[in-house]
C-alpha angles and dihedrals in degrees: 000000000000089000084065102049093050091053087041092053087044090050098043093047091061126111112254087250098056096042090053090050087047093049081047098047096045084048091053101050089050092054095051093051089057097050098043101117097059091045100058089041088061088052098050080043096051080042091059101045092063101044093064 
């Protein structure tokens, strides 16, 4: 308990700005973890494009 209070008081204690690029960037990596696959497929794509 004491582990998310301590993360609670931090983030709280944050200015507007920084909470709102924490929430994006969360949101982003997230994102990105979902999506991995196709991401990975793109690169071995763009990869293979250039080695013909």
């Amino acid at each position: 308990m004491n582990f998310f209070k301590r993360i609670t008081n931090w983030y709280n204690e944050l200015s507007p700005f920084t909470r709102g690029s924490l929430v994006v960037i969360l949101f982003l990596i997230a994102g990105i973890i979902l999506r991995w696959n196709y991401i990975i497929e793109g690169v071995i794509k763009g990869f293979n494009y250039f080695s013909k």
